[in-house]
C-alpha positions in Angstrom: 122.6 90.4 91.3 123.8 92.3 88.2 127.0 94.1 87.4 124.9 97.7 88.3 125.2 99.2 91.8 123.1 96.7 93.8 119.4 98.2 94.7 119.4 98.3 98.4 115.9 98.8 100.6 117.0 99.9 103.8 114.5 100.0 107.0 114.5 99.7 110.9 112.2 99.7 114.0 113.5 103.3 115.5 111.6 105.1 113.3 113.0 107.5 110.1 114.8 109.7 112.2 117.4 107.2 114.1 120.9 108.0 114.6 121.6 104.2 113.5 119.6 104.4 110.8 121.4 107.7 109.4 124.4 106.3 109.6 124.0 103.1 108.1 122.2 105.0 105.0 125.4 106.9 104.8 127.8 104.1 104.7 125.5 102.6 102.0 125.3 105.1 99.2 129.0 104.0 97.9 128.4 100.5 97.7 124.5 100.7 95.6 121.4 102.6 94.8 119.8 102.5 98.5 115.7 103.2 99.1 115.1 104.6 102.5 111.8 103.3 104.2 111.3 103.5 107.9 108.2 103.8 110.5 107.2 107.2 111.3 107.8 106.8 114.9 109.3 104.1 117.1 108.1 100.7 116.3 110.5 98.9 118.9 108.8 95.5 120.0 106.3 95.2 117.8 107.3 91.9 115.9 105.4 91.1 112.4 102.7 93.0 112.7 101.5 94.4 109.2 98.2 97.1 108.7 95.9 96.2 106.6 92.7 97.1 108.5 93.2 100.9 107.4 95.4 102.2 104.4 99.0 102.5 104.8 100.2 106.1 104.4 103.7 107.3 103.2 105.2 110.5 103.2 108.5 111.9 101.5 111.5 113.2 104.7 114.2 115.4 103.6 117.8 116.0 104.7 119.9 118.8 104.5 117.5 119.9 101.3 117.6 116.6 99.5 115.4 113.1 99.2 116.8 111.2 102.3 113.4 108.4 102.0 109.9 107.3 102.4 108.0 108.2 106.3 105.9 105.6 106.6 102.9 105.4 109.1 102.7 101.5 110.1 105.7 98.8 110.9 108.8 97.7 109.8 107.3 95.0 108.2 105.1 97.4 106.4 107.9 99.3 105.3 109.6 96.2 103.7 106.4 95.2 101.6 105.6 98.9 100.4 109.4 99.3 99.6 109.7 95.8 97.8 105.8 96.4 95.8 106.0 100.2 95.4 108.9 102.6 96.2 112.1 100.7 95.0 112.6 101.1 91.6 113.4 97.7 90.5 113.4 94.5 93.4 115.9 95.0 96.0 118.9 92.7 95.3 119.0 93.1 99.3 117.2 94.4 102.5 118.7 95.5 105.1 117.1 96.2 108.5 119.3 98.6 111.0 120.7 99.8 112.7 119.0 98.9 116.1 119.5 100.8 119.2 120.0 97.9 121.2 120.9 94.3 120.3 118.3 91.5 119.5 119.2 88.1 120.8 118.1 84.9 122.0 114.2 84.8 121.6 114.1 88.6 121.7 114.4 88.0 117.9 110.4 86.8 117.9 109.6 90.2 119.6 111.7 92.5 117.2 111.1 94.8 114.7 114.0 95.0 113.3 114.7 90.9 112.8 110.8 91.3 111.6 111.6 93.6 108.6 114.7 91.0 107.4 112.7 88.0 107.6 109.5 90.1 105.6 112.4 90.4 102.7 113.4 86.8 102.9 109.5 85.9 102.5 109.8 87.4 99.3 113.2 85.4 98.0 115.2 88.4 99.2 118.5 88.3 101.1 118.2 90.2 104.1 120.0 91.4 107.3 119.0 92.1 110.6 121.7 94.9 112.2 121.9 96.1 116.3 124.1 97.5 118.3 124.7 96.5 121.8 124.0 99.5 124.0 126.5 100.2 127.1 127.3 103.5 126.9 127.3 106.0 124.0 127.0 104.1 120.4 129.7 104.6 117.3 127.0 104.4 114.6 129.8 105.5 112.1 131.4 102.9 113.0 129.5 100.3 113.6 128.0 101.2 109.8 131.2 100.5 108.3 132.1 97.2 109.4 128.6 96.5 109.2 128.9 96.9 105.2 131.7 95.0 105.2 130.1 91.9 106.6 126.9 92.7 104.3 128.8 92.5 101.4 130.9 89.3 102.5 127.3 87.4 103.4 125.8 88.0 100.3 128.8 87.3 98.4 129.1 83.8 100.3 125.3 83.0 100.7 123.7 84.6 98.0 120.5 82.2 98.0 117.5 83.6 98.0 115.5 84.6 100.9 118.7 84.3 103.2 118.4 85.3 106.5 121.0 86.2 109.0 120.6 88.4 112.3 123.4 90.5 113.5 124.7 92.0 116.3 127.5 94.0 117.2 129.3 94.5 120.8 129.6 98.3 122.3 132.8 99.8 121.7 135.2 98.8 124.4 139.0 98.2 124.6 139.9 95.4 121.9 136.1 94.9 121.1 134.8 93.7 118.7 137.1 90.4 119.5 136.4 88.8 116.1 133.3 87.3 114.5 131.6 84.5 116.0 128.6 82.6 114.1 126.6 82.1 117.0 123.3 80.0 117.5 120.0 81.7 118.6 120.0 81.4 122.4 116.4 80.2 123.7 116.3 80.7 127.2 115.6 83.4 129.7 116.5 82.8 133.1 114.1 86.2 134.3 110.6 86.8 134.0 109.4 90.1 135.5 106.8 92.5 135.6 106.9 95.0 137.5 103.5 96.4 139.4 103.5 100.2 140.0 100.6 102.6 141.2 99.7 105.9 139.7 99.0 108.9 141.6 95.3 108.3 141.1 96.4 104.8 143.1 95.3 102.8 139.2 97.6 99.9 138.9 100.3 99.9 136.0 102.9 97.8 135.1 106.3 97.6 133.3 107.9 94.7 131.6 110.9 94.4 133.1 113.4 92.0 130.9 116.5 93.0 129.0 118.1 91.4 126.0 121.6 90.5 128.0 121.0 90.0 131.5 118.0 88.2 130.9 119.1 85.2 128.9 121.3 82.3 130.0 124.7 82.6 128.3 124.6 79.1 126.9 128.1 77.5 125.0 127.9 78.5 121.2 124.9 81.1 121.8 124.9 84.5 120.5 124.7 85.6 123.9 127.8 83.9 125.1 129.6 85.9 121.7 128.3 89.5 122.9 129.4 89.1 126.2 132.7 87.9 125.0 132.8 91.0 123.0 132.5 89.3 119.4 129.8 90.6 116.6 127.9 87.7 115.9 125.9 86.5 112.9 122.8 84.0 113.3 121.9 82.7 110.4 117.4 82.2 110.4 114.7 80.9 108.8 111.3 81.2 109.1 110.0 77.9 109.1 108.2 77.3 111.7 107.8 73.4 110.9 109.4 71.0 114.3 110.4 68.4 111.6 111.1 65.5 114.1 107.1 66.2 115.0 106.2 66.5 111.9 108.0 63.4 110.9 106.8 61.5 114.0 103.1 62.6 113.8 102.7 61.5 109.6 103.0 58.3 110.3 100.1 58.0 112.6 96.7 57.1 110.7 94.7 59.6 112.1 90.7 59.0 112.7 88.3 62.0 112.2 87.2 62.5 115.3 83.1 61.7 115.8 80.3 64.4 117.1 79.1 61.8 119.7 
């Protein structure tokens, strides 16, 4: 990063008009140069899903009068790649996804939109930051977007590397929350699974998932769930290497055959 104002390309899943987003935009503009790029409309859930069957529209949203940043009509990670190739006007010495109405933990992080924009930054050697907010009662955005800023600055000053990854979540505001910072490992199980079966007035079957983000997962030591519910903002640092290296390891050493037609 050079000695300018760092160029910032700030997104989320909530769509342009989100309360978390506004605030965290606000708390930017005195640190660096921030591009706005959000979905048009709610794109909660939706994971890495890009368009490219159909061309990706973007339209420019106002506030109060002024610029505020870039509508766009597709995902989060769409907005990354269009803000990175197109609207910022040099490359992003950060991205910054956030911030979510709602925390992403354990393996909600593979559904998310929000950790989905981050990790399309770090594919292209940016730093990048996934941001929520634990919902449990009515959300301090203002707040939350200041300490949030605090801790951006801190990571990329101490992990500057490129394509860093970290994923971010902050507590609701109770009574001596947040507790601290905890760096927290990824939980990876879920101890429900439903779905639940309802009937429309036309007596058609629907159905509504029926999991959520805390009281779904097992609070295992040292996971990120454990930190929330202890009231801490944690950080998770990711990648997005798929690769099981003990497998792959294993499975090299193996002389494979090609296996016959007959």
């Amino acid at each position: 990063m050079s000695d300018t104002r760092p160029s910032l390309l700030l997104v989320n899943d909530d769509g342009i008009h989100a309360p978390g987003l506004r605030a965290m935009y606000d708390a930017l503009l005195p640190w660096g140069d921030v591009t706005l790029a959000a979905p048009a409309s709610e794109q909660s859930g939706v994971g890495h899903g890009i368009t490219y069957l159909h061309p990706l529209l973007a339209h420019r949203e106002y506030r109060d009068g002024e610029f505020y940043g870039w509508k766009v009509e597709g995902s989060p990670a769409d907005c990354v790649r269009l803000g990175i190739l197109q609207l910022c006007p040099r490359k992003p010495d950060m991205v910054i996804s956030g911030i979510n109405a709602g925390c992403n933990i354990g393996i909600n992080v593979l559904y998310s939109g929000t950790v989905a924009a981050a990790i399309e930054g770090a594919f292209f050697g940016i730093p990048s930051v996934a941001l929520s907010q634990w919902i449990d009662g009515p959300p301090d955005y203002t707040t939350t977007a200041r300490r949030a800023v605090t801790l951006v600055k801190e990571l990329l000053a101490r992990s500057p590397a490129s394509g860093t990854l970290w994923n971010v979540n902050f507590p609701p505001p109770k009574p001596g929350w947040p507790a601290g910072v905890k760096i927290a490992a990824m939980g990876v199980r879920r101890h429900t699974e439903t779905m639940e079966k309802r009937i429309d007035p036309r007596g058609r079957a629907y159905y509504w998932t029926g999991w959520e983000p805390i009281r779904s997962h097992h609070a295992d030591p040292g996971s990120d769930l454990e930190g929330m519910q202890q009231g801490y903002i944690t950080i998770t640092p990711l990648r997005f290497d798929l690769t099981e290296p003990q497998a792959l390891e294993r499975l090299q050493q193996i002389d494979w055959s090609v296996p016959n037609d007959g």
